[in-house]
C-alpha positions as CSV (number, residue, x, y, z in Angstrom):
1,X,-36.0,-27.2,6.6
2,X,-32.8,-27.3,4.8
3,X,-29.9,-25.0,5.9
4,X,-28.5,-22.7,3.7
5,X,-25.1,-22.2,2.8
6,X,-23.9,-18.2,3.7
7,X,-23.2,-16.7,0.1
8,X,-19.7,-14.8,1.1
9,X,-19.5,-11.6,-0.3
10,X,-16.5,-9.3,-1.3
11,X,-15.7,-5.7,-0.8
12,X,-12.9,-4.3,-2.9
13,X,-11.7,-0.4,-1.2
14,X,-9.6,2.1,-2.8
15,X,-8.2,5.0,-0.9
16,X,-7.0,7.6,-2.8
17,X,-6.0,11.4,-2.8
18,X,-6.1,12.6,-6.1
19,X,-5.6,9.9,-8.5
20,X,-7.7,10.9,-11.6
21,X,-5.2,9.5,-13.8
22,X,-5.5,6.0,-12.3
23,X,-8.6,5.6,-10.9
24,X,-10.6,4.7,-13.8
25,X,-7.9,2.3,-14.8
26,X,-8.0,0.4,-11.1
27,X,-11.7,0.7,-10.8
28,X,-12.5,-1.2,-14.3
29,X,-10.6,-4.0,-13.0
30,X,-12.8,-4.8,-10.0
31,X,-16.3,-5.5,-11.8
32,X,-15.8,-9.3,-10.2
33,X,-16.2,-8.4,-6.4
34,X,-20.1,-7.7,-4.8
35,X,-19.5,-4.0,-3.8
36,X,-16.9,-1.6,-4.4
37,X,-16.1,1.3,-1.6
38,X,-13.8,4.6,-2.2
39,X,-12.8,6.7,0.1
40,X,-11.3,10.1,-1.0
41,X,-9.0,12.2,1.4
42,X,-8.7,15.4,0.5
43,X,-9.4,15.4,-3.2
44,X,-9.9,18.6,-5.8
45,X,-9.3,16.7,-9.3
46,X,-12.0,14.4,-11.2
47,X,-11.5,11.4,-8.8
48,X,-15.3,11.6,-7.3
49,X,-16.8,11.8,-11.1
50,X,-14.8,8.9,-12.4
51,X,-15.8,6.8,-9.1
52,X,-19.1,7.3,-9.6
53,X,-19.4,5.7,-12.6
54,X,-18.2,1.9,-10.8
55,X,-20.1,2.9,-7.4
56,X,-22.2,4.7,-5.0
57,X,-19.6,3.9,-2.1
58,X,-18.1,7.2,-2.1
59,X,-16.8,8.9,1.0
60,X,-14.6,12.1,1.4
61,X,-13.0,13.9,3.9
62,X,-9.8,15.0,5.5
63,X,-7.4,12.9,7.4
64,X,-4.0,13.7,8.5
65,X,-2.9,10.0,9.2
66,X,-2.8,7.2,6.7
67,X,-3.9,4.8,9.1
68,X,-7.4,7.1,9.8
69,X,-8.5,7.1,6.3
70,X,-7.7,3.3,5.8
71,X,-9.4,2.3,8.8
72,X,-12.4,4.7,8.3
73,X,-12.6,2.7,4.7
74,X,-12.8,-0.8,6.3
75,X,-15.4,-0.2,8.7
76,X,-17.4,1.2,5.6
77,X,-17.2,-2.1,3.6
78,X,-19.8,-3.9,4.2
79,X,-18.7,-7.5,2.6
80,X,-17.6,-10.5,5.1
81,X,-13.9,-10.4,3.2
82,X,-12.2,-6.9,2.2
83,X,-9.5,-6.8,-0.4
84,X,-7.5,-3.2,0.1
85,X,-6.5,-1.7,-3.4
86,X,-4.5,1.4,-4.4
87,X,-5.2,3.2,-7.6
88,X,-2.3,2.9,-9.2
89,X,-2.9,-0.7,-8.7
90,X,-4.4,-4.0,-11.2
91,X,-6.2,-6.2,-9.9
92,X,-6.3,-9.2,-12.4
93,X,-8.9,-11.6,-13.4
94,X,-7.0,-14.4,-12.1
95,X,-6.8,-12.9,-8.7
96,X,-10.4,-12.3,-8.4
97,X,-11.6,-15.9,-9.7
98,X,-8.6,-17.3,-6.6
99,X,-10.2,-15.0,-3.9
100,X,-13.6,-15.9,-4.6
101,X,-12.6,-19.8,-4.9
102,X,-10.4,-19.1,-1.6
103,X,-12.8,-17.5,0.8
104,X,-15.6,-20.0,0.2
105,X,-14.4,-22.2,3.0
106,X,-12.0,-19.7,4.3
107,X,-11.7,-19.4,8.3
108,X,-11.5,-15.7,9.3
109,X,-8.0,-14.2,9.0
110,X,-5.9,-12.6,6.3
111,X,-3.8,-13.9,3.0
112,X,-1.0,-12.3,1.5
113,X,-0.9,-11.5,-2.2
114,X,1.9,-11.3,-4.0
115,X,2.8,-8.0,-6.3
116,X,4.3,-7.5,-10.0
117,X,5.9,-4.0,-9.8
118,X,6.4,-1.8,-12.6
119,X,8.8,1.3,-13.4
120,X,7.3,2.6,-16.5
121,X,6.1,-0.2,-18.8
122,X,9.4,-2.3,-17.4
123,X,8.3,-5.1,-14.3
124,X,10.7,-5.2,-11.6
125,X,10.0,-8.1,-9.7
126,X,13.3,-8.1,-6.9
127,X,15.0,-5.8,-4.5
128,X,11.7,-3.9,-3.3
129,X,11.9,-3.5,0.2
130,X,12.9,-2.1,3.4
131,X,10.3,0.5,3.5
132,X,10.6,1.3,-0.8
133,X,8.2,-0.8,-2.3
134,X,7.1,-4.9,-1.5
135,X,7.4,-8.2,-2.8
136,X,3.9,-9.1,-0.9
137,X,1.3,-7.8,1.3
138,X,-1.9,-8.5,3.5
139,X,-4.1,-6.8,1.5
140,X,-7.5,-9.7,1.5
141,X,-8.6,-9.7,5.2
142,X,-11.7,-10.8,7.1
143,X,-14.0,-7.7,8.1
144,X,-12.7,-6.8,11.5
145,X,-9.2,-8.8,11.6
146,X,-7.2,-6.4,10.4
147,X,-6.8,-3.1,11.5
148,X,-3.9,0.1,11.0
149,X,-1.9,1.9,13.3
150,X,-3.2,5.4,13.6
151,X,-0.1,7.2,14.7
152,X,2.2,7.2,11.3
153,X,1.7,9.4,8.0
154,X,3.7,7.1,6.3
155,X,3.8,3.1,6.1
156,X,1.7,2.5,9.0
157,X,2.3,-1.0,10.8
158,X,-0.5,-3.5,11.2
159,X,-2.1,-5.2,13.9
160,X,-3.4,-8.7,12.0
161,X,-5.7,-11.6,13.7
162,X,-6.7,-15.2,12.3
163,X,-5.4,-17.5,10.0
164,X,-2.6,-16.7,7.6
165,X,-3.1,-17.7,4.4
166,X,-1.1,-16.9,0.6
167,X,-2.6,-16.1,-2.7
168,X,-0.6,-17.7,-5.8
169,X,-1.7,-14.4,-8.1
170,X,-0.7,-11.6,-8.4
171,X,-1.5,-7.7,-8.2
172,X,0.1,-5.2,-10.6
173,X,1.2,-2.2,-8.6
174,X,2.1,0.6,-11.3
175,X,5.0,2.0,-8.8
176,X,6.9,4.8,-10.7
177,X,6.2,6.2,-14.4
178,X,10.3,6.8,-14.1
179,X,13.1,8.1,-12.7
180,X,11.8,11.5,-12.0
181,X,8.4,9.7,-10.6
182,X,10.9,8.3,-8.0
183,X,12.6,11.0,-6.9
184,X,9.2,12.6,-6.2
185,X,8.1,9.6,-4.4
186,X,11.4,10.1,-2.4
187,X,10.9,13.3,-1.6
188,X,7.1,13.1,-0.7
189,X,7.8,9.9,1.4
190,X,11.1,11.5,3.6
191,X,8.7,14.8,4.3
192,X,6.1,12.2,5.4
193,X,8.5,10.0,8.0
194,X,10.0,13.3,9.2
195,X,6.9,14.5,10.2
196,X,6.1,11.2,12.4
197,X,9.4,10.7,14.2
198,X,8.5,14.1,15.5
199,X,5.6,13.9,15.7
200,X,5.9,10.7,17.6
201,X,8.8,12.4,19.5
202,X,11.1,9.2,18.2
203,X,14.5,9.3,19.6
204,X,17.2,10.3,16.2
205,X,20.6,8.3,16.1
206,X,23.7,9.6,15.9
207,X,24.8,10.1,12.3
208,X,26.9,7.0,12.2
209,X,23.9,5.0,13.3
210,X,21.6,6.5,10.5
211,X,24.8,5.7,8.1
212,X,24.6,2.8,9.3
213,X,21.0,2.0,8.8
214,X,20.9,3.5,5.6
215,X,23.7,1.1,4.1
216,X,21.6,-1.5,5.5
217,X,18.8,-1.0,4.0
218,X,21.0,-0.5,0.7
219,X,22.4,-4.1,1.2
220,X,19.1,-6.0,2.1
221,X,17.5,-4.5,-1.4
222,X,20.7,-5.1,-3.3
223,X,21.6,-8.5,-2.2
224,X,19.1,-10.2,0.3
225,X,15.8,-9.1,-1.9
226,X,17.9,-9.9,-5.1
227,X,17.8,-6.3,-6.8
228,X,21.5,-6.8,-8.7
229,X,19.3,-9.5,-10.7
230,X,17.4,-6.5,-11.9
231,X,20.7,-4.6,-13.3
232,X,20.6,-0.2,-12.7
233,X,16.9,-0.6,-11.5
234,X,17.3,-2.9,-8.8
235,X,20.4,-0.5,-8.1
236,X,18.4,2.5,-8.2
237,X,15.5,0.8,-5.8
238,X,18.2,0.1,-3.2
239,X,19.9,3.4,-3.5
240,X,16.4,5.6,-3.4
241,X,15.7,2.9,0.2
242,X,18.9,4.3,1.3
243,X,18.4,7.6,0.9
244,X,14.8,7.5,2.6
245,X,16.6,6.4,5.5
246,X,19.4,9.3,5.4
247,X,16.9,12.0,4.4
248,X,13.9,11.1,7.0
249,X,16.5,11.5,9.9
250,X,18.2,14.6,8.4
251,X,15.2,16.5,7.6
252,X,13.5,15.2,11.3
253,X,17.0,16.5,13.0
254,X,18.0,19.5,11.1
255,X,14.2,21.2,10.2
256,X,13.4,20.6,13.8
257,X,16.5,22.4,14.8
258,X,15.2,25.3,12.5
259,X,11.5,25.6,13.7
């Protein structure tokens, strides 16, 4: 009897908390991969209705951590290779033709994929970075090598096992709609690291430290990550790194103080 070769199949998962003005637009991109999983934390707009129409993979509930509800989603996926997916995020048909050549004869492990970021309709492609925004990520992992921390609200870290691999496409991550989008994102993401260094009880430096880091992080977006090639945006990206920097310490120092 002859052996047969495994088909390979490919889960694509979006976790999302109220994104009914991207979600179609991500989900449509995605009709290439064998199942499609979404994972809602606390949602009250038209997400569930629109998901519904791509998938019966839907799961909702209530997580405090970002690290929960992305780790609650991978278990859920039931293909051998999972490729994470935000919904304000493309996925293009390029991508999806290299996956499926790639994990074929792929040993178990992870690949980074490169991203196209967008302001508006303009695509800033350097200075992202240093905790605002990035260049490339782990997002196509073997079930069961990849795994979040569960102790951060905000950029958790990752614990990664296998072979390391790179995809040449890319994904189009829709970051800001403009300049007001990204002083939202500012403030939503400062609230968010606040609440984990105290959370997490995390030692806060001295002011001239925290200067000190936040000019840092202005530098490495500006000049190491090549954000001056992108004129007042990539000077914008490295000045809104920056501030997350100044304004996660501050509020974690001064609010604590207060309560």
């Amino acid at each position: 009897m002859k052996n047969r070769k495994k088909i390979i199949k490919l889960s694509a998962l979006i976790v999302a908390h109220n994104e009914e003005k991207k979600l179609y637009s991500c989900l449509s991109k995605l009709k290439l991969v064998d199942e499609i999983v979404v994972v809602l934390d606390k949602t009250n707009d038209k997400s569930k209705s629109i998901a519904r129409k791509f998938t019966k993979n839907i799961y909702e509930g209530c997580w405090e951590l970002e690290g929960e509800r992305r780790n609650f989603g991978l278990n859920k996926c039931k293909g051998d290779w999972i490729l994470e997916i935000d919904a304000d995020e493309h996925v293009t048909k390029g991508l999806l033709i290299e996956i499926q050549k790639k994990i074929i004869n792929a040993k178990p492990g992870y690949f980074l994929i490169p991203f196209d970021n967008f302001i508006g309709n303009k695509r800033v492609r350097y200075g992202w970075g240093a905790s605002w925004g990035v260049s490339a990520a782990p997002r196509l992992s073997y079930k069961g090598c990849k795994k979040w921390n569960n102790k951060q609200r905000i950029h958790p870290s990752l614990k990664l096992k296998g072979t390391k691999g790179k995809l040449n496409n890319r994904i189009n991550h829709f970051v800001d709609d403009d300049i007001n989008d990204m002083l939202k994102r500012l403030q939503v993401y400062s609230d968010k690291k606040a609440s984990d260094i105290i959370a997490n009880k995390q030692r806060i430096p001295s002011t001239f430290i925290i200067i000190r880091k936040a000019l840092s992080r202005f530098l490495k977006c500006y000049f190491s990550r090549k954000g001056y090639k992108e004129g007042k945006f990539g000077f914008l990206i490295a000045v809104m790194a920056s501030l997350f920097i100044l304004l996660s310490y501050f509020k974690a120092s001064l609010e604590n103080k207060r309560d």
